[in-house]
C-alpha positions as a Markdown table, in Angstrom:
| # | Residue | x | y | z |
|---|---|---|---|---|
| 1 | Unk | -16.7 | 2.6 | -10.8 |
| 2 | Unk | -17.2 | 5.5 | -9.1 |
| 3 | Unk | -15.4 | 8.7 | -9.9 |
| 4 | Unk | -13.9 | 9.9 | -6.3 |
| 5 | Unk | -10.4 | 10.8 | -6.3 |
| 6 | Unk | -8.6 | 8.8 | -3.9 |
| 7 | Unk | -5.2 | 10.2 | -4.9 |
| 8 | Unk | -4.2 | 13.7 | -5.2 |
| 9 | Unk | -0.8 | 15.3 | -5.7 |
| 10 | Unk | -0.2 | 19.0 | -6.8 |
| 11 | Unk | 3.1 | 20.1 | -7.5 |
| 12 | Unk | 5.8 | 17.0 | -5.2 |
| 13 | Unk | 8.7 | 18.0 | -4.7 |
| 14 | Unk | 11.5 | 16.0 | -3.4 |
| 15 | Unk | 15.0 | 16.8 | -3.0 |
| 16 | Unk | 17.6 | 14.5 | -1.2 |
| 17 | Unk | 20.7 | 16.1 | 0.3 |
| 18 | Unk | 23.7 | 13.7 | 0.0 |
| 19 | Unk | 26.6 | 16.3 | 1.3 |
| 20 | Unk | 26.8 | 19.1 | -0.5 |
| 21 | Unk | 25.1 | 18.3 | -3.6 |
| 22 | Unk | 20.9 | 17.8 | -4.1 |
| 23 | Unk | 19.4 | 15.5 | -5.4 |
| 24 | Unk | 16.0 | 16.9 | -7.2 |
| 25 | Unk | 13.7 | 13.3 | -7.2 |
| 26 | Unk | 10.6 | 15.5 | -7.9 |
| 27 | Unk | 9.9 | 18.2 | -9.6 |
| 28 | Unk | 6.8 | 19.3 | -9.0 |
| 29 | Unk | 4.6 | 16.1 | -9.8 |
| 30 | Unk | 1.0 | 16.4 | -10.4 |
| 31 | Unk | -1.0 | 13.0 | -10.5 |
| 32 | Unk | -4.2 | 12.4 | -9.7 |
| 33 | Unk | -5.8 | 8.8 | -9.1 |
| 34 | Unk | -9.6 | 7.7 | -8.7 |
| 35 | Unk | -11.0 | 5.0 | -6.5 |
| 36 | Unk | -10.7 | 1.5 | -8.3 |
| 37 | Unk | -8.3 | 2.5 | -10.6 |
| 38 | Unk | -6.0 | 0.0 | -11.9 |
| 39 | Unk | -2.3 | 2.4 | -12.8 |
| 40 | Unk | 0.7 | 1.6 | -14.0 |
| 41 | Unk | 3.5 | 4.0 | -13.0 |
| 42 | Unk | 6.6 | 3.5 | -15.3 |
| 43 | Unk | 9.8 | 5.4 | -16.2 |
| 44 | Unk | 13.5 | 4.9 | -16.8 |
| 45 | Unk | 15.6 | 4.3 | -13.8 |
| 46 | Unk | 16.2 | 7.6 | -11.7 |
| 47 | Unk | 12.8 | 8.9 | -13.0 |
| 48 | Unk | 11.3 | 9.3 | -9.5 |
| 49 | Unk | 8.7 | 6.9 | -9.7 |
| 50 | Unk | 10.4 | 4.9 | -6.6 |
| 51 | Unk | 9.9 | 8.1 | -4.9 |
| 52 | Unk | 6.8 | 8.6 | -6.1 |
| 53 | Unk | 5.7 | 5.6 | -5.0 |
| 54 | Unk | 7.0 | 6.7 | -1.3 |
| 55 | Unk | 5.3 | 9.7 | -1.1 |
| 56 | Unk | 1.8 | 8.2 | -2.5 |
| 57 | Unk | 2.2 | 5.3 | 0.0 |
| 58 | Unk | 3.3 | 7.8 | 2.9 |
| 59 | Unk | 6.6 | 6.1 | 3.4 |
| 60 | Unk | 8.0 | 9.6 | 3.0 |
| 61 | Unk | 7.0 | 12.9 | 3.0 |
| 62 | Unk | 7.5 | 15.5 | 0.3 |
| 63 | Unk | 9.9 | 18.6 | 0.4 |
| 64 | Unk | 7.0 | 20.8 | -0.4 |
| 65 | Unk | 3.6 | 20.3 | -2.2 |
| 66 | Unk | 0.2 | 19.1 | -1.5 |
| 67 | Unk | -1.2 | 15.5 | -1.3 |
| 68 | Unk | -4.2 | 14.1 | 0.0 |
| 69 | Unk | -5.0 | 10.6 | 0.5 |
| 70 | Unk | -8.8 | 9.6 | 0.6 |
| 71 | Unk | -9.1 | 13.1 | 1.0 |
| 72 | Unk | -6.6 | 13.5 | 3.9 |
| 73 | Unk | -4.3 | 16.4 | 3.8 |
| 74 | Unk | -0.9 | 14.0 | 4.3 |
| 75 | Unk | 1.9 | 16.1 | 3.3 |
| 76 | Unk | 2.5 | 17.8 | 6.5 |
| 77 | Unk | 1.6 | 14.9 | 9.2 |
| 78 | Unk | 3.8 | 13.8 | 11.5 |
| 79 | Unk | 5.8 | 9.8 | 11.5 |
| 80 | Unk | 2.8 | 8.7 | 13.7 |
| 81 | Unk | -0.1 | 10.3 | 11.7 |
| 82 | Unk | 2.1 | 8.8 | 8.5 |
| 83 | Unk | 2.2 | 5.1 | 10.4 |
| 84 | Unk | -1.4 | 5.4 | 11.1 |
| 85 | Unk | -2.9 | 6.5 | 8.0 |
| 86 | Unk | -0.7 | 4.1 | 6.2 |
| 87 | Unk | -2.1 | 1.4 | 8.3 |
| 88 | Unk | -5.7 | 2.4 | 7.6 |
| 89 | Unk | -5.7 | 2.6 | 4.1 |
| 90 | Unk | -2.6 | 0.9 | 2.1 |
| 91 | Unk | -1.2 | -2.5 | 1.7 |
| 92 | Unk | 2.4 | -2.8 | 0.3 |
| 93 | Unk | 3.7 | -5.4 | -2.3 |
| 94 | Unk | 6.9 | -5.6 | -2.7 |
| 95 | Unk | 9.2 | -7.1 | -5.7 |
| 96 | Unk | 11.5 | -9.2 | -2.5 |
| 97 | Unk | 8.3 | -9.7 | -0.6 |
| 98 | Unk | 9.6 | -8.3 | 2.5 |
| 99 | Unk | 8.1 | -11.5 | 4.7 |
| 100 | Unk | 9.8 | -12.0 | 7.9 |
| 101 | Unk | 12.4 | -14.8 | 7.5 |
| 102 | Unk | 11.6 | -17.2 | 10.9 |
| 103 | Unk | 8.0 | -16.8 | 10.7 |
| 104 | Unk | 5.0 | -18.7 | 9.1 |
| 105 | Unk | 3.0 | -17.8 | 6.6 |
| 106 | Unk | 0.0 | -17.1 | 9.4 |
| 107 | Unk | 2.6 | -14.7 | 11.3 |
| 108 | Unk | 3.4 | -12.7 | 8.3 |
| 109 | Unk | 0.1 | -12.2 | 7.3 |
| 110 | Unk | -1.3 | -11.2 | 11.0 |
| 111 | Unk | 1.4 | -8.3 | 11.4 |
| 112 | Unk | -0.5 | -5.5 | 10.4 |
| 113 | Unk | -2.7 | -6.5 | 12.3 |
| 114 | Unk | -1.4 | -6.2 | 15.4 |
| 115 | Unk | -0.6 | -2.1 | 14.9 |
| 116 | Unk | -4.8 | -1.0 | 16.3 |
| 117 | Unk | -7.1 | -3.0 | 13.5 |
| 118 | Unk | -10.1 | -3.8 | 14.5 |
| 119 | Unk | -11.6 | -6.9 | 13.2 |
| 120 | Unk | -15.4 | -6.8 | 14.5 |
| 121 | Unk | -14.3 | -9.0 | 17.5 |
| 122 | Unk | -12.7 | -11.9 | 15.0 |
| 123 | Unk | -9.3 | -13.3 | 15.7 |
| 124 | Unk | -6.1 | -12.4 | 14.1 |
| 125 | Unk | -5.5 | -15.4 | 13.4 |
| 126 | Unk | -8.9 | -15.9 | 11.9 |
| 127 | Unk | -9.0 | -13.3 | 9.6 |
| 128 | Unk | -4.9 | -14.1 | 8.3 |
| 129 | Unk | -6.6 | -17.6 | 7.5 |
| 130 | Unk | -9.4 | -16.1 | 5.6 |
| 131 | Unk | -6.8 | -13.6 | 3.8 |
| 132 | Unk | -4.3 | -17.0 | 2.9 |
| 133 | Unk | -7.4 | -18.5 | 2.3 |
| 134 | Unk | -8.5 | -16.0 | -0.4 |
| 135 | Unk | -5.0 | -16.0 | -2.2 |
| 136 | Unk | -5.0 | -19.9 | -2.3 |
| 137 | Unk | -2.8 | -21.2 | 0.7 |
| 138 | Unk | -4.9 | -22.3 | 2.7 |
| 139 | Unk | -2.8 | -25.4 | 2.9 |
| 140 | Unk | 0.1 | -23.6 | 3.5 |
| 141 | Unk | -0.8 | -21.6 | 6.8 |
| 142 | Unk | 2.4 | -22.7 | 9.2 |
| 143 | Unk | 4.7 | -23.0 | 6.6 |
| 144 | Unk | 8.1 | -20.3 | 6.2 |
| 145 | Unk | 8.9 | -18.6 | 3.4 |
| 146 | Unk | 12.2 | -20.7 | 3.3 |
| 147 | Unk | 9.4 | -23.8 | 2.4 |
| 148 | Unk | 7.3 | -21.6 | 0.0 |
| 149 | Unk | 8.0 | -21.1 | -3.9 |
| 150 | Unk | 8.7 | -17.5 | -5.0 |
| 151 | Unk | 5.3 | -17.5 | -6.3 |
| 152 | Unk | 3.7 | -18.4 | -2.7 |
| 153 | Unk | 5.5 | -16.1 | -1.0 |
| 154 | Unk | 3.9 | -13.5 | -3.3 |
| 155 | Unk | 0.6 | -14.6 | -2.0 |
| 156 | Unk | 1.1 | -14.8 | 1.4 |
| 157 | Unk | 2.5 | -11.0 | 0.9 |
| 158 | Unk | -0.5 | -9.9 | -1.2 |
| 159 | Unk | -2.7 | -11.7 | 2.0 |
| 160 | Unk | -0.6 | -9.4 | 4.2 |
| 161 | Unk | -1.5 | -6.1 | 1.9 |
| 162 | Unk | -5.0 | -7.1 | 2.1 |
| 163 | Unk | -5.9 | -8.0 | 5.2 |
| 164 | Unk | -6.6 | -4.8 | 7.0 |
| 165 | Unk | -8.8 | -4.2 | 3.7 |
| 166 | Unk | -7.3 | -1.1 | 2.5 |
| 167 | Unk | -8.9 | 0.9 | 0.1 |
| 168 | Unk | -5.3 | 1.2 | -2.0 |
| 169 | Unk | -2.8 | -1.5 | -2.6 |
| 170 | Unk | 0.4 | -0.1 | -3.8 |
| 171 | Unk | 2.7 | -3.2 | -5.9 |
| 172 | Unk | 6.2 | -2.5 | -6.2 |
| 173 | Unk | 7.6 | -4.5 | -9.2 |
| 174 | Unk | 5.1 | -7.1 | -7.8 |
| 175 | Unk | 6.4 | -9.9 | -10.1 |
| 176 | Unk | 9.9 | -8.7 | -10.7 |
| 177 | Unk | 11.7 | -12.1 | -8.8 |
| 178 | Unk | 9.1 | -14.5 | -10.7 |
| 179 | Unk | 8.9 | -16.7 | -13.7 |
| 180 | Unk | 6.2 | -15.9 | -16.0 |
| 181 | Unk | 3.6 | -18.4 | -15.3 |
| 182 | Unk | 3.9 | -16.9 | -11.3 |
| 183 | Unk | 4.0 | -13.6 | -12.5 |
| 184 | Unk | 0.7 | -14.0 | -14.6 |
| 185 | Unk | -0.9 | -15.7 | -11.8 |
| 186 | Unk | 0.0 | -12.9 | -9.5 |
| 187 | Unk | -1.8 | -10.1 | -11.8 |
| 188 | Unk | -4.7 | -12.3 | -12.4 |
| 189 | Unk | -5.0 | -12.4 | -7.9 |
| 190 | Unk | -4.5 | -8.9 | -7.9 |
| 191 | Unk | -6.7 | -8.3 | -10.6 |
| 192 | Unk | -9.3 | -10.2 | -9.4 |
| 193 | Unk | -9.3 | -8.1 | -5.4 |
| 194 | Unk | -9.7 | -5.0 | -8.0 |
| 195 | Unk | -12.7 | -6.2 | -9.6 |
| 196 | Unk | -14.3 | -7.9 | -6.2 |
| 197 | Unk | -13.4 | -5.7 | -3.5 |
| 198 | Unk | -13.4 | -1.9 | -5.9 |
| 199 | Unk | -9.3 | -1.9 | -4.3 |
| 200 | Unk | -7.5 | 0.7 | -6.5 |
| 201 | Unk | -4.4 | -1.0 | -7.8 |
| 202 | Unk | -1.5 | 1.5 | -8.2 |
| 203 | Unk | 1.9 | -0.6 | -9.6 |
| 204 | Unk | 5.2 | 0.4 | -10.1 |
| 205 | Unk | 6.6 | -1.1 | -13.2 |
| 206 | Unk | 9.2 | -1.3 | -16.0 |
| 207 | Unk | 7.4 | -4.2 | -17.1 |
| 208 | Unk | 5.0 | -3.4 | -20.9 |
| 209 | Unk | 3.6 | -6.5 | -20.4 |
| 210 | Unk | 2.6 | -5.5 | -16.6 |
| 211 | Unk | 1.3 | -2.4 | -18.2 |
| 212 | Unk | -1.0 | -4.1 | -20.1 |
| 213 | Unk | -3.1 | -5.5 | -17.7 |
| 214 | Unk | -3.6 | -1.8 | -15.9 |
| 215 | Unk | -6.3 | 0.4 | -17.4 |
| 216 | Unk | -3.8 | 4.0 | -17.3 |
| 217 | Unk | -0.1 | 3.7 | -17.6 |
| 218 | Unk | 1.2 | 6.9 | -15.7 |
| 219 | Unk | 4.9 | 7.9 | -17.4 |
| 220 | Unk | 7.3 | 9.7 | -15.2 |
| 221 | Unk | 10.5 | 11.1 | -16.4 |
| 222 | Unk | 13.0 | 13.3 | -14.5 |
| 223 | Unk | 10.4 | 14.0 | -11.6 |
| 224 | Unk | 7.8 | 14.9 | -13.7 |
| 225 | Unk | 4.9 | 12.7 | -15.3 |
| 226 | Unk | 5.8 | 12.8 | -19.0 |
| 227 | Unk | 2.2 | 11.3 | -20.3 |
């Protein structure tokens, strides 16, 4: 593995204004990640590391602080720069899978996509069958998630992360709304683009057994990391 940081934080903040009261999320976070890391990132509920998890995947911004992505200064860019960089260089997981309802499993998977990729002059719909391909649906390209099992719409979200081959993949409670043998199915996948492709894997957990599988378990209490 080598040793270049691909995550960076000094000293997040974050504080939400909900009237008159704030809301301190972050206190000064320091965390730093390196490239083909698997991390777990755990802590009660109301720790932060939802927030966390925003800022590191440029979903949001910090109230002040520095963090650089790949290198990037990313703090202090703009919705655009945000969109862009986020597009270039993270796929999301989500626990609810977040696939689009009335669309097949090829549709979901070619979104990203269609937001400036290039693809070396292949089809979208080429590479989305190579990405379904990779996470075992290849069978399964025109079906909706209505006609998939929890655990295969998983996969056709884990194709979506992956298919703009970013150099981060950020799982939100990735196997939070499956049974166990899905859940251990969907770590082995992701484990398995770790160890292929060098993706860092950073996953948001309350899960020990999750944890397990991850090589550093980062532990964030009260907008702080703890250990």
């Amino acid at each position: 593995m080598t040793n270049t940081t691909v995550v960076e934080a000094k000293n997040l903040t974050k504080i939400y204004k909900m009237g008159e009261m704030e809301v301190h999320a972050l206190r000064g976070l320091n965390v730093e990640i390196q490239s083909g890391e698997v991390v777990a990132i755990m802590g009660p509920s109301g720790s932060g590391k939802s927030t966390l998890m925003n800022m590191l995947g440029c979903l949001d911004r910090p109230t002040s602080g520095e963090y650089y992505l790949d290198s990037e200064s990313v703090a202090d860019m703009d919705d655009d720069q945000l969109a862009d960089i986020r597009n270039r260089k993270v796929g999301f997981i989500f626990q609810g899978f977040n696939l689009l309802p009335r669309s097949t499993a090829i549709s979901n998977v070619e979104l990203p996509m269609r937001y400036g990729n290039s693809n070396n002059g292949r089809s979208r719909r080429e590479v989305a069958i190579e990405a379904l391909q990779s996470v075992g649906l290849g069978d399964r390209l025109d079906h909706r998630p209505n006609e998939l099992s929890g655990g295969q719409q998983q996969r056709v979200a884990i194709a979506r992360a992956l298919v703009n081959h970013p150099s981060i993949i950020m799982a939100d409670e990735p196997t939070g709304n499956l049974d166990t043998k899905s859940g251990d199915e969907i770590m082995e996948l992701l484990l398995n683009f770790n160890k292929d492709r060098g993706t860092t894997l950073i996953i948001v957990t309350h899960d020990p057994e999750i944890a397990e599988h991850t090589q550093r378990v980062i532990y964030i209490r009260d907008g702080v990391v703890e250990q």
